[in-house]
C-alpha positions in Angstrom: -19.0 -0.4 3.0 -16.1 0.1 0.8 -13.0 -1.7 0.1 -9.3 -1.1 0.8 -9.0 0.0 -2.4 -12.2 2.3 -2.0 -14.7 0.3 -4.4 -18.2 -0.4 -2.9 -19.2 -2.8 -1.6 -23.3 -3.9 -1.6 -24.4 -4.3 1.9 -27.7 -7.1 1.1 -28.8 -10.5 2.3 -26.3 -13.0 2.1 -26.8 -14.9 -1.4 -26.4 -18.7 -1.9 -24.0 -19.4 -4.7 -21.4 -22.8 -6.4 -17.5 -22.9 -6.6 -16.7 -25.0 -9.7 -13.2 -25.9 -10.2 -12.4 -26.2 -13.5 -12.8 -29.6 -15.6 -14.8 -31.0 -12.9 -19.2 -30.8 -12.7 -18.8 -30.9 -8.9 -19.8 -27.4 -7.6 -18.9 -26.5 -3.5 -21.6 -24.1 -1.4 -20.6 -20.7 -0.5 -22.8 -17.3 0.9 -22.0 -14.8 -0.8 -21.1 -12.0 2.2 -20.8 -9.1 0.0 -19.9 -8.2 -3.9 -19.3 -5.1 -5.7 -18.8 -5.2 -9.9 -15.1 -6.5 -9.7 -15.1 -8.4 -6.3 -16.6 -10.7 -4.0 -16.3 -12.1 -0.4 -17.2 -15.9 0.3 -17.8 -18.3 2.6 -17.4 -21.9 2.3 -20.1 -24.2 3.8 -17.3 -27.2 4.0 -13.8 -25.4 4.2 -10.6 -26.6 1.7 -8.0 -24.7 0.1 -9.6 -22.7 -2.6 -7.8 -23.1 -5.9 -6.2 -20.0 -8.0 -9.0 -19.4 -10.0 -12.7 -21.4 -10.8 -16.2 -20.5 -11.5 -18.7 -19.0 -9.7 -22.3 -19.4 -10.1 -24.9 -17.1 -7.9 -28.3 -16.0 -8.5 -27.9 -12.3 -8.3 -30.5 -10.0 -6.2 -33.5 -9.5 -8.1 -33.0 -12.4 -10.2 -34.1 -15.6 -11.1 -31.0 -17.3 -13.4 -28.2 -18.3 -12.2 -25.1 -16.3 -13.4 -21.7 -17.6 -14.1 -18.4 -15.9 -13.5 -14.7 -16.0 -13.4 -13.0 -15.3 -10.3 -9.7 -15.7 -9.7 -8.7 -15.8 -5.5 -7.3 -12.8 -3.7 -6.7 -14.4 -0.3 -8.3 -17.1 1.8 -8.7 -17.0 5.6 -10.2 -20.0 7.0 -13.7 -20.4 5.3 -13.5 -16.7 3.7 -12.6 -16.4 0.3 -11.7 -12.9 -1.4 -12.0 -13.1 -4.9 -11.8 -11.0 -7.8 -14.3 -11.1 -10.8 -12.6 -11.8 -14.7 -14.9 -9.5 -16.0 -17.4 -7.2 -14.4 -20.4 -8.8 -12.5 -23.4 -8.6 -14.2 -26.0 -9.1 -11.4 -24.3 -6.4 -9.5 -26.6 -3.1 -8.2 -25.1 -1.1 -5.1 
């Protein structure tokens, strides 16, 4: 699947991942729908307004450590979250 801007996007299992907003410990559920090395899409297990930016923590395919990364949001429509990554995602493999 590819983007509107034309990236991939890996088609795999959804993937369990953490929201953590910044200068709090208290992380919020999301699957992880799809990612590619600079994006992601999300969903929320209990739906609020995502912030600008936060942290994301997901266990990427293949793996068994939890990776931490710096997303800041694209758009938000209901419980889906675009987001785009800080730097590229390490745990990403099309």
């Amino acid at each position: 699947m590819k983007t509107r801007e034309g990236r991939r996007l890996a088609r795999r299992p959804p993937g369990k991942g953490l929201i953590y907003l910044d200068g709090t410990g208290n992380g919020f559920a999301v699957t992880v729908l799809a990612v590619s090395n600079s994006t992601a899409r999300l969903r929320q297990h209990f739906p609020f307004l995502a912030p600008d930016s936060f942290t994301l923590t997901s266990t990427p395919a293949g793996s068994e450590a939890s990776v931490p990364v710096r997303c800041e949001k694209l758009s938000q429509s209901g419980d889906i979250i675009r987001v785009r990554f800080s730097s590229p995602y390490p745990g990403f493999r099309p």
